[in-house]
TINU-314143 format. One record per atom (N, C-alpha, C): atom name; x, y, z; residue number from 1. Coordinates in steps of 0.1 Angstrom, whole numbers. Example, Ala and Ser with C-alpha at 12.3 -4.5 7.8 and 13.67 -1.06 7.14 Angstrom:
<rs>
(r "N" (132 -57 78) 1)
(r "CA" (123 -45 78) 1)
(r "C" (132 -33 78) 1)
(r "N" (128 -22 71) 2)
(r "CA" (137 -11 71) 2)
(r "C" (129 0 79) 2)
</rs>
This chain:
<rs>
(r "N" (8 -12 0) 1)
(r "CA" (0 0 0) 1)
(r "C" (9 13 0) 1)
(r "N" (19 12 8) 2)
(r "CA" (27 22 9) 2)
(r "C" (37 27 -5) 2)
(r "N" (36 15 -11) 3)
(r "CA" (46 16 -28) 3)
(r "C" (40 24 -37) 3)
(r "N" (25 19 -33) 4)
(r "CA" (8 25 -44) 4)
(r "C" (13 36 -43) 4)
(r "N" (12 43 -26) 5)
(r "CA" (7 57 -25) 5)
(r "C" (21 71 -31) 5)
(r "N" (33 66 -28) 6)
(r "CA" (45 62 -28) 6)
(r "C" (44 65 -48) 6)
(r "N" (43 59 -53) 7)
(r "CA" (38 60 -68) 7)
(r "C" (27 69 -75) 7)
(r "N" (20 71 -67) 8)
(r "CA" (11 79 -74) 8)
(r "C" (16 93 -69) 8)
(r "N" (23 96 -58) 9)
(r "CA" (27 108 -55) 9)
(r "C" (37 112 -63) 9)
(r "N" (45 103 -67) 10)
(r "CA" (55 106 -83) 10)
(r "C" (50 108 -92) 10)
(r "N" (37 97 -96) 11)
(r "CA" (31 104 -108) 11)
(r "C" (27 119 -112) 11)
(r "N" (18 120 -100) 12)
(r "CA" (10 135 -100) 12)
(r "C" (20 147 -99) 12)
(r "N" (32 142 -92) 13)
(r "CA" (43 157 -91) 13)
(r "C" (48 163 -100) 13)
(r "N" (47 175 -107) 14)
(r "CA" (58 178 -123) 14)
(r "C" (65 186 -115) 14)
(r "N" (77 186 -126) 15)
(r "CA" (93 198 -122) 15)
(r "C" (89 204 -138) 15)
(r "N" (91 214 -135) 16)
(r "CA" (96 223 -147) 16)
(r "C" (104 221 -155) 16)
(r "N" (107 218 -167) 17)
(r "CA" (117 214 -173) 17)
(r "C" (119 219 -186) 17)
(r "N" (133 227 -187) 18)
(r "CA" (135 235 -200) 18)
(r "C" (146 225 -206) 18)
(r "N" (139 218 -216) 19)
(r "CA" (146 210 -223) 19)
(r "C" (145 210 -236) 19)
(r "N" (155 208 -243) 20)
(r "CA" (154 208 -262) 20)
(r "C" (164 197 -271) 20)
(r "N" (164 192 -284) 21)
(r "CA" (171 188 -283) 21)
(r "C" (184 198 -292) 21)
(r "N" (192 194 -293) 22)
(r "CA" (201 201 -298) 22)
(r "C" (201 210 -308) 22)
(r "N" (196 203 -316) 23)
(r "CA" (188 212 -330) 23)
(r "C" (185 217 -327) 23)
(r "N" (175 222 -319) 24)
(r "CA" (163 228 -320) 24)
(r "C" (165 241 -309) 24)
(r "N" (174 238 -301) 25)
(r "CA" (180 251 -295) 25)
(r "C" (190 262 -296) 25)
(r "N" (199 251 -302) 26)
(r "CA" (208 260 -318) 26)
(r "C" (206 271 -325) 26)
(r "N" (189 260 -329) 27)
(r "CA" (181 273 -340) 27)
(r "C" (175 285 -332) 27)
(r "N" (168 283 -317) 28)
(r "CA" (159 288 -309) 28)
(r "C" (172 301 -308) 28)
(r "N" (181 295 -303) 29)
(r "CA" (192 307 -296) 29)
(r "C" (194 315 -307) 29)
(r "N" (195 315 -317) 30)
(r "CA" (196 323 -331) 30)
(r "C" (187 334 -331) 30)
(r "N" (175 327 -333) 31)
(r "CA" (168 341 -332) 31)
(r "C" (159 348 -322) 31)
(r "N" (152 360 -324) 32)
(r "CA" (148 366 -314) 32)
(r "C" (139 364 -309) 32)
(r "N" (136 364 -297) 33)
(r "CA" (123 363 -290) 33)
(r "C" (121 348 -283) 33)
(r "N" (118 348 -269) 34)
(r "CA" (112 339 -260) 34)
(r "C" (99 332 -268) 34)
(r "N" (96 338 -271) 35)
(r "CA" (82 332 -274) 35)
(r "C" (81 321 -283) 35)
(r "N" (91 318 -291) 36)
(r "CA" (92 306 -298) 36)
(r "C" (96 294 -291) 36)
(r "N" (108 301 -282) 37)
(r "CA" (113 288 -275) 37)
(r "C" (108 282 -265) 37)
(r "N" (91 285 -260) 38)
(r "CA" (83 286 -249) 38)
(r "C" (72 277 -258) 38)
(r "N" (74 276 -269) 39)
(r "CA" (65 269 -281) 39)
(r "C" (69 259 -284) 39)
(r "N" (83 257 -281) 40)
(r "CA" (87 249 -288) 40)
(r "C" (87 235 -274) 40)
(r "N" (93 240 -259) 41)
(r "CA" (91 236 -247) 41)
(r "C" (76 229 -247) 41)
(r "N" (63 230 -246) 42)
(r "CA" (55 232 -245) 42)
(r "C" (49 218 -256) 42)
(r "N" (60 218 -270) 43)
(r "CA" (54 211 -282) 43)
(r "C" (61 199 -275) 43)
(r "N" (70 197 -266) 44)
(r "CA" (79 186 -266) 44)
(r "C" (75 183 -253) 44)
(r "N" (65 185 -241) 45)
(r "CA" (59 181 -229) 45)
(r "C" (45 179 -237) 45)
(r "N" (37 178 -247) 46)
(r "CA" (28 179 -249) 46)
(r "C" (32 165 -260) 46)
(r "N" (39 156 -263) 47)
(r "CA" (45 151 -273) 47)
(r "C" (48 138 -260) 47)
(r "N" (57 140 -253) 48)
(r "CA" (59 134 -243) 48)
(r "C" (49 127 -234) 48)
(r "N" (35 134 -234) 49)
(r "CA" (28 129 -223) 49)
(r "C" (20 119 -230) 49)
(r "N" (19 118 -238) 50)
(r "CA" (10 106 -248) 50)
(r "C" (13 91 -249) 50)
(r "N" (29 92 -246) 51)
(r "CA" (32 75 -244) 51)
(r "C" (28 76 -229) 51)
(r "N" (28 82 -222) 52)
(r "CA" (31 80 -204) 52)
(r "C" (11 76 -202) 52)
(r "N" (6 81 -210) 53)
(r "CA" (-11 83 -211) 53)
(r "C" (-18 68 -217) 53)
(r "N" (-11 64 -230) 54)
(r "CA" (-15 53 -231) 54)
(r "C" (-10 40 -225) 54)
(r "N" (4 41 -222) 55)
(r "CA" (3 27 -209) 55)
(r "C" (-1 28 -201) 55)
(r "N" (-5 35 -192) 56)
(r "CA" (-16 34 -182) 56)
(r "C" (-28 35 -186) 56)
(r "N" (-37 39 -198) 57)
(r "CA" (-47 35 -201) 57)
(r "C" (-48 18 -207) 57)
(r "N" (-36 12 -209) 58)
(r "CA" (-31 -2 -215) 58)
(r "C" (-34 -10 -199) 58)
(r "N" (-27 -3 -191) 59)
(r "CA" (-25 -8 -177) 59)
(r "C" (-37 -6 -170) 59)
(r "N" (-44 1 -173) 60)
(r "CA" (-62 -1 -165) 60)
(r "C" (-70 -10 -171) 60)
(r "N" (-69 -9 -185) 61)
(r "CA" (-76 -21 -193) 61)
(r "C" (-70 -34 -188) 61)
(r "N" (-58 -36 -183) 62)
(r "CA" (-53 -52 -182) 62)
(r "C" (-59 -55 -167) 62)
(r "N" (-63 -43 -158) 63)
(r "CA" (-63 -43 -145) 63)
(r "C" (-78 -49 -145) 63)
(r "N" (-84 -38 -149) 64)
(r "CA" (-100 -40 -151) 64)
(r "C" (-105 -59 -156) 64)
(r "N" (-98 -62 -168) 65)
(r "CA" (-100 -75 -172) 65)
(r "C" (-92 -82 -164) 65)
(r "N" (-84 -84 -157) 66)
(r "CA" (-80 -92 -147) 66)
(r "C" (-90 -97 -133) 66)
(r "N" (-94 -80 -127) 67)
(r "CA" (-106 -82 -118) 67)
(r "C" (-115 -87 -122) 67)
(r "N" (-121 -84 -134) 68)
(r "CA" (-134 -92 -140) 68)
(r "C" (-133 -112 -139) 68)
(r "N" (-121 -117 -139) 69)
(r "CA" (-116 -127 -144) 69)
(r "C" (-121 -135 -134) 69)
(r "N" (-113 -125 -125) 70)
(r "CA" (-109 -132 -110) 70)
(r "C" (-123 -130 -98) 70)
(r "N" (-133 -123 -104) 71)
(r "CA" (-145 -127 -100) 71)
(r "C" (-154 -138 -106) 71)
(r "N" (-151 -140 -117) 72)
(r "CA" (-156 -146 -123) 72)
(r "C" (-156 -162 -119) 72)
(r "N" (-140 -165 -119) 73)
(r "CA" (-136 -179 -112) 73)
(r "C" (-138 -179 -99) 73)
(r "N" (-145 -168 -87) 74)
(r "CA" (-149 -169 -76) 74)
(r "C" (-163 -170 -77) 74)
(r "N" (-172 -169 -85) 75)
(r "CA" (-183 -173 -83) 75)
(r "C" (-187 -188 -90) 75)
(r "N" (-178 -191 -101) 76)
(r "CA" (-181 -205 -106) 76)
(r "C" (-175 -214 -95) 76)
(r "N" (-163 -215 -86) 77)
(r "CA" (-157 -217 -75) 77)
(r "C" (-170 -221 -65) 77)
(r "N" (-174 -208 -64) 78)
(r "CA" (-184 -208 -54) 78)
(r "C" (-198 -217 -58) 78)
(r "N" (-203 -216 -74) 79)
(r "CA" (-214 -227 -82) 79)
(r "C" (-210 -242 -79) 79)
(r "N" (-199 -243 -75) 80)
(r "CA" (-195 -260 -76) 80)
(r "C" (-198 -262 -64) 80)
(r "N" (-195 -257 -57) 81)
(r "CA" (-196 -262 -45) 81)
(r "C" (-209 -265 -40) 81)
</rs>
């Protein structure tokens, strides 16, 4: 229980993070203005959260059909008898 809670308090926490990859800051540093490079930040956390979204939408589907299973074998468990 303590791992659960312990994990989901990682999940939900963000840091701020000014990251690019090399290219792409090269070009940013060139020219003028913040505002592109705040677009460009922004394109690459917004890019990023989509694999992190569908494994755990992967991982609730497996969860959900696992619970279904395992009621399932407790009530036929329970029909035999």
């Amino acid at each position: 229980m303590r791992a659960k809670l312990l994990f989901a308090a990682l999940l939900l926490s963000t840091l701020s993070a000014q990251a690019q990859c090399a290219m792409c800051r090269a070009v940013l540093e060139t020219e003028d203005g913040a505002e592109k490079a705040a677009a460009v930040n922004d394109g690459i956390v917004y890019l990023m959260a989509f694999p992190y979204i569908l494994v755990g939408a992967i991982g609730y589907i497996i969860y959900k059909n696992r619970q279904k299973s395992a009621a399932q074998r407790k009530m036929q468990h329970h029909e035999i008898q």
